[in-house]
N, C-alpha and C positions, 0 to 999 in steps of 0.2 A: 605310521604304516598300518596298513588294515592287517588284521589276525586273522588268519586260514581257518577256513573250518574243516573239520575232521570226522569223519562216519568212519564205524568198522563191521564188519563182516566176521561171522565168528562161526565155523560150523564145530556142530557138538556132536558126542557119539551117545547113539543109543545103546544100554545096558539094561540087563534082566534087574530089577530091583532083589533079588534073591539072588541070585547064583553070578552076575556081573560080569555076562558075556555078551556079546553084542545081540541084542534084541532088534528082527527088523520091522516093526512098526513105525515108521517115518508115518506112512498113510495115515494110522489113526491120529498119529499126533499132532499130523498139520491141520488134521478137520475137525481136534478138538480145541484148538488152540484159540487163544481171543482172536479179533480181529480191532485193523486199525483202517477206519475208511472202507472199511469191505475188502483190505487186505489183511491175510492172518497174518501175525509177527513171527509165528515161526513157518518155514517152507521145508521143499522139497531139496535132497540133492541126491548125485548120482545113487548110491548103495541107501538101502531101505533102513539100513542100520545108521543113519545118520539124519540129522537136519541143522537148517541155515539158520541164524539170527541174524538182525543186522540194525545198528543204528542209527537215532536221526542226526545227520550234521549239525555240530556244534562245535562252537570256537572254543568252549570252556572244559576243560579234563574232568572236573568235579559232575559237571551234564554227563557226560558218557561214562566213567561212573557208574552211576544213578540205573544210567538208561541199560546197560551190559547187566548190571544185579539185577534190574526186572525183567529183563524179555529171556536171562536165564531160567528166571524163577515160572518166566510165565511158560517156560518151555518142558518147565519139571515138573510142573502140574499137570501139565496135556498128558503128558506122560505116564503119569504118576495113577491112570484108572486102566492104565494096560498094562500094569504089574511090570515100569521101567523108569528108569528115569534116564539124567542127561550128566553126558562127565563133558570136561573142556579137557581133552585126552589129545594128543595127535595121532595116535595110532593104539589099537587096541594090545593090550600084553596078552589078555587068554586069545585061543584059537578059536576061531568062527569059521565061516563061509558067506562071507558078504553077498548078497541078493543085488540086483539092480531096480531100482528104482519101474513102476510098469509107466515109462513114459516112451514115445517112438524116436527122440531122438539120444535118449539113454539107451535105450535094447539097438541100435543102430550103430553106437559108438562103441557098446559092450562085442556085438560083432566084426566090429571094423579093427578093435585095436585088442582081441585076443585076450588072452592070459596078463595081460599089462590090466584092463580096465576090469577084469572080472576079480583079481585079486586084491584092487587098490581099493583100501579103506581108511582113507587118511582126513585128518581134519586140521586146517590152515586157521590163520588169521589175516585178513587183508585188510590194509589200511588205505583209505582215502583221504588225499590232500586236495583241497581246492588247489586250483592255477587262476590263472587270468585269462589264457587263452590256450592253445593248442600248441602253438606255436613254442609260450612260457612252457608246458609243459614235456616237448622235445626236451628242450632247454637244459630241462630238469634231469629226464633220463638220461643224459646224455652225460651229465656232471656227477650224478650220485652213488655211479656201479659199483664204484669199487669199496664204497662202505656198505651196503648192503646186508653182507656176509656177519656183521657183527652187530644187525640185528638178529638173524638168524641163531647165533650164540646166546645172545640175551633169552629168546624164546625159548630156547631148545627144551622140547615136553615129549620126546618119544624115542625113549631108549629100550623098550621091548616090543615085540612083534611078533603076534600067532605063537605064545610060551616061548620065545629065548628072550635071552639078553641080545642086544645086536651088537653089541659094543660100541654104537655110535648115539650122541647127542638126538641128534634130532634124526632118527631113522626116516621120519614123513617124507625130508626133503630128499633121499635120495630114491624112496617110491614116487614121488612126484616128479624127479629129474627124467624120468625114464619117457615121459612123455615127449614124442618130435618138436615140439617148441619150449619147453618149460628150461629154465636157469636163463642165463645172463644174455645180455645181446650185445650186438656190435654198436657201433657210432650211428646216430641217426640223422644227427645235422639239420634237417627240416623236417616238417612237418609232411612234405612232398618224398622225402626218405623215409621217416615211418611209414607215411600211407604205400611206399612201392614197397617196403619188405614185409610187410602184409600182405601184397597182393600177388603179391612171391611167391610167397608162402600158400595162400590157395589157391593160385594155379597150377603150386606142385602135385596139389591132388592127395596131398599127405593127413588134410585137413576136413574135418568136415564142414567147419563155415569158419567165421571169427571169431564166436565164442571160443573157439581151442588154442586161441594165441596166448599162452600162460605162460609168454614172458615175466621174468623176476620182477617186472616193472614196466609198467604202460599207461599208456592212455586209456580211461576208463572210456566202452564205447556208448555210456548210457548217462552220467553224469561230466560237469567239467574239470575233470579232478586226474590227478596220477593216482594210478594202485601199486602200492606196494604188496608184492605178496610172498613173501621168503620166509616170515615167522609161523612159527606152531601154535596152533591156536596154546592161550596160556588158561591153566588152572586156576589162579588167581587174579582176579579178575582186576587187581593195582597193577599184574606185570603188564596186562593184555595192555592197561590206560598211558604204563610205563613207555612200552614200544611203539605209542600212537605217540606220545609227548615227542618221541625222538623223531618216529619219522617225519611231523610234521615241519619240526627243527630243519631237519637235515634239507627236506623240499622248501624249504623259505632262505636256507643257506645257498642252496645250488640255483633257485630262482635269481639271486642276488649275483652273484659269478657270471651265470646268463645274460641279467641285464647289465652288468659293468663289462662286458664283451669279455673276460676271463677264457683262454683255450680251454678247451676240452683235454683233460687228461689223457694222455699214452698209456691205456692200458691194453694188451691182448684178450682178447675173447677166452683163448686157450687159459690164460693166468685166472682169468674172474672165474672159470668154472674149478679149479682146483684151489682158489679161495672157498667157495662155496662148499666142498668136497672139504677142506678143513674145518670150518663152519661145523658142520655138521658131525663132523669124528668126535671132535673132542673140544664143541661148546668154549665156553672159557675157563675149562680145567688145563688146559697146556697154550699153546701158541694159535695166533689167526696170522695172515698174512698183509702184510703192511700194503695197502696200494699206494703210497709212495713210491714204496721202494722196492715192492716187490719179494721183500723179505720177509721169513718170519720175526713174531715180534709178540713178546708174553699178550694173551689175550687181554687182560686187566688193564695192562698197560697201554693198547689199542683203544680201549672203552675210553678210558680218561682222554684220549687226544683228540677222540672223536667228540665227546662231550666239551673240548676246549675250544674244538673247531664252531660249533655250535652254539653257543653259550650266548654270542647277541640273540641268536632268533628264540635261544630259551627265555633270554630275559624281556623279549620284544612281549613274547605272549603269555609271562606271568609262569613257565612253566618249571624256572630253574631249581624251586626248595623241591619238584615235585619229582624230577629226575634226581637231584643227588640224592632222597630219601628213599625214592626206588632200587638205585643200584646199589646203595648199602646194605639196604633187605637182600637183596641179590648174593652181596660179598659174604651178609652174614648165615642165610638161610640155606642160601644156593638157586641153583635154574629150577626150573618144573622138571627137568629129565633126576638129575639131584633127589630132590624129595620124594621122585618115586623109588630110586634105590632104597633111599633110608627107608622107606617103608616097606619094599621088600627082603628089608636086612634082620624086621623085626621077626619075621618068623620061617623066610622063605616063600613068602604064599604071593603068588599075582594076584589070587581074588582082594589080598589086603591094599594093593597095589592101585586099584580099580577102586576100590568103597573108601581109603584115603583123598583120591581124586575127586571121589561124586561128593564126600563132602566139602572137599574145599572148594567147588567149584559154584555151590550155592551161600557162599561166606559174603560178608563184604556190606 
């Protein structure tokens, strides 16, 4: 059986290399940055305080890897002569004022959606799975929702926000939920049911085009691939390779269920966003919500059944020593939201919180 190939998308935040606030130089940094083909590897996104990386599809975890330590390094160079560099943070701990990006359809969106887009400065990681077809990739959304959420746990890298504690795992996701389309979707059934609840959706008027469809998981409208995007971008760039090994797992699991004609799981819409709403509270220090059953269920205990569910498509593509090494670094180190406490435990200080991240975010 052919092995899927995997791109990820990583957006980074910019910090002052001195004082490790959010710096917005995105500009200088995309025009200093190499170029691939006459495209630069790092870009633009919404807040100035911020930029994208992203890598080239590969079947092999050890390539992406590789490819995630250089287009970091090459983004912390850019960086690196406008007195900043680059953290893999999901949301900043000190207080800023995010800038918008001067592009017409960012200053368009910044007026359209208020207070929501002027104060989000969050950074994701999204993953891309090859399909087959569009069709395979309904298929897929359609079978994997209700695990989703415990990649979200796995990621979890934004537990402070503008100087507090938020008290949640991955505070990103619940800045990001605030958006009219973003977290979990209904049953899609075809391809002809994606394309109408899209079409739905911008004739509600709620939307400014299809780029703002930031479903937890979709069809990619530019490659032929499912995006997953529920994880926080990760500081270490094994966990970032870690929750690629899964999701590709989980989409070559759910492709398989598809093709054996497998029902579509019974899950409510209402249940998968109050999974995600756990997800994000409390990471895999307490419970996630079983979508079996609908019940809670120790998160750790969640991980392993998911990983059991999984395990032909990890062993299909060579990637199963690389996930059980991962999530025991996990059990034993902790999440990225984890290791920012511990480091703000050591003296108090976000800025030690922020220069712990910016270096482990060029490690690897």
């Amino acid at each position: 059986m052919k092995i899927r190939s995997v791109g990820v998308e990583e957006e980074l935040l910019l910090v002052e290399t001195a004082g490790h606030r959010p710096a917005p130089v995105a500009e200088e940094v995309v025009a200093r940055s190499p170029r691939d083909g006459g495209n630069p590897l790092v870009e633009h996104e919404l807040k100035r305080e911020q930029v994208e990386i992203g890598s080239a599809a590969t079947t092999s975890m050890a390539d992406l890897h590789a490819d995630l330590v250089r287009l970091r390094r090459a983004a912390a160079e850019a960086a690196t002569a406008h007195g900043s560099t680059v953290v893999a943070i999901a949301t900043s701990p000190e207080r800023g004022e995010p800038s918008t990006t001067p592009d017409p359809r960012y200053e368009r969106l910044t007026v359209e959606y208020g207070l929501l887009a002027r104060q989000l400065l969050a950074c994701g990681q999204h993953v891309h799975v090859d399909v087959s077809s569009r069709a395979e990739g309904v298929g897929v959304l359609d079978r994997l929702r209700g695990w989703l959420p415990v990649l979200t746990a796995l990621s979890a890298n934004s537990p402070y926000w503008q100087d507090e504690d938020t008290g949640y795992q991955s505070f990103r996701s619940v800045l990001w939920g605030r958006w009219p389309t973003a977290g979990p979707t209904e049953v899609f059934g075809t391809e002809a049911g994606y394309d109408a609840v899209v079409g739905e959706l911008l004739e509600s008027g709620t939307l400014l085009d299809d780029g703002m469809v930031y479903f937890d998981a979709r069809l990619s409208a530019h490659y032929p691939t499912v995006e997953i995007r529920v994880a926080d971008v990760c500081t270490d760039v094994r966990d970032a390779v870690l929750v690629a090994a899964l999701a590709r797992a989980l989409v070559d699991t759910a492709a398989a269920w598809w093709q054996a004609g497998e029902p579509v799981p019974e899950l409510r819409t209402v249940l998968l966003r109050a999974s995600a709403w756990r997800a994000a509270r409390s990471g895999l220090a307490g419970e996630l919500v079983d979508p079996r059953t609908g019940k809670p269920m120790p998160a750790w205990q969640l991980v392993g059944d998911l990983v059991e569910l999984i395990t032909p498509a990890l062993r299909r593509a060579g990637d199963e020593q690389l996930v059980a090494e991962g999530l025991a670094r996990l059990r034993e180190q902790g999440t990225g939201a984890d290791r920012q406490r511990a480091a703000f435990a050591e003296r108090n200080s976000l800025t030690d919180v922020v220069a712990d991240a910016a270096a482990r975010t060029l490690q690897g």
